[in-house]
VOVEX-348846 format. One record per residue (C-alpha): residue number from 1; residue in one letter; z, x, y. Coordinates in steps of 0.5 Angstrom, whole numbers, padded with zeros to 4 digits. Layout:
BEGIN
    k  r     up   east  north
  NUM  A      Z      X      Y
...
This chain:
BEGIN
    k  r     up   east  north
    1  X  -0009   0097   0064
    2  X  -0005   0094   0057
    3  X  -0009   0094   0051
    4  X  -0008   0090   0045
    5  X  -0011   0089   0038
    6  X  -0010   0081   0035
    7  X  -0013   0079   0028
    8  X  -0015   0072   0029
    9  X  -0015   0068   0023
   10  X  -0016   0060   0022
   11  X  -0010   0058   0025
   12  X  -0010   0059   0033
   13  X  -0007   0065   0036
   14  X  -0004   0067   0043
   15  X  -0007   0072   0045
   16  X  -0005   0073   0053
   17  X   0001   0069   0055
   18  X   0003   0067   0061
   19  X   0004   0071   0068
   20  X   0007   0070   0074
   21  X   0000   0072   0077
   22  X  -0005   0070   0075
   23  X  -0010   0075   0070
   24  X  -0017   0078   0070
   25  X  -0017   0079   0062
   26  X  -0023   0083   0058
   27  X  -0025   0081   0050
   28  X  -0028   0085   0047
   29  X  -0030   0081   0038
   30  X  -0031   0087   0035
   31  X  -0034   0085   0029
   32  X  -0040   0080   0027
   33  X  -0035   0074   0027
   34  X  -0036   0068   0032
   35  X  -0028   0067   0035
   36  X  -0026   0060   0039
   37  X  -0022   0061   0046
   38  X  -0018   0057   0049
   39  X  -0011   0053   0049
   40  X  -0006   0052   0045
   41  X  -0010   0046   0041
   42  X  -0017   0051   0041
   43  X  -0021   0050   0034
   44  X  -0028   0051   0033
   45  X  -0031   0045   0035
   46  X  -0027   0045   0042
   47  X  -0027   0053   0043
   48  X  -0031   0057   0048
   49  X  -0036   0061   0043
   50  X  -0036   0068   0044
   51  X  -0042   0072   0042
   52  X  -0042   0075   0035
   53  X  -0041   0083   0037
   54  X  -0043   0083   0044
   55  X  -0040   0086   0050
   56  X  -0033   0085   0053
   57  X  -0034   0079   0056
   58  X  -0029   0078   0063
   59  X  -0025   0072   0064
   60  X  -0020   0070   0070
   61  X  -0014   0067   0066
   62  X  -0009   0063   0072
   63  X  -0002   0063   0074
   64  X   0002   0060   0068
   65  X  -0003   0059   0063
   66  X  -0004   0062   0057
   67  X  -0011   0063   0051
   68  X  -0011   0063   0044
   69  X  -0017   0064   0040
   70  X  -0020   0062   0033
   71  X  -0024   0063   0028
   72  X  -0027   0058   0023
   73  X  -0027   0062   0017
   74  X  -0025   0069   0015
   75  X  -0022   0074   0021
   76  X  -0024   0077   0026
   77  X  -0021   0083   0030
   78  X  -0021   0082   0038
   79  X  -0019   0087   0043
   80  X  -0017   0085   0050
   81  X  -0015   0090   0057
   82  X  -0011   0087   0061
   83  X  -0009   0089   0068
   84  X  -0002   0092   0069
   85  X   0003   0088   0069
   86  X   0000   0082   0065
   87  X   0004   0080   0059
């Protein structure tokens, strides 16, 4: 497994790049933040909520694709668990 820290701010963020495989990921929104998931055009009005301070939650990211995060205001800290061989 490979673990990672990002701040996530206003402007979108990649958080997990693209593989030759596809990619179980884990996020954990370690404060009381709400961030946006999705693609690289991911804002707060088109992003998947996250739960503010919640568990890990487990996405399942396919071959070739990418996420990027967001937040509406301020910063948020997300840690994600990749598993080996992810990039």
């Amino acid at each position: 497994m490979k673990s990672t820290s990002h701040t996530i701010t206003t402007t979108a963020s990649r958080i997990v790049v693209s593989n030759s495989g596809a990619q179980k990921v884990y996020i954990h929104v370690v404060g009381n933040g709400t961030v946006y998931l999705g693609g690289s055009d991911v804002d707060s009005t088109n992003g998947m909520l996250t739960q503010k301070n919640a568990v890990p939650i487990e996405l399942f990211i396919p071959r070739g694709n990418e996420l990027w995060a967001v937040v509406a205001s301020g910063t948020e800290t997300l840690k994600i668990l990749q598993e080996n061989g992810a990039s």
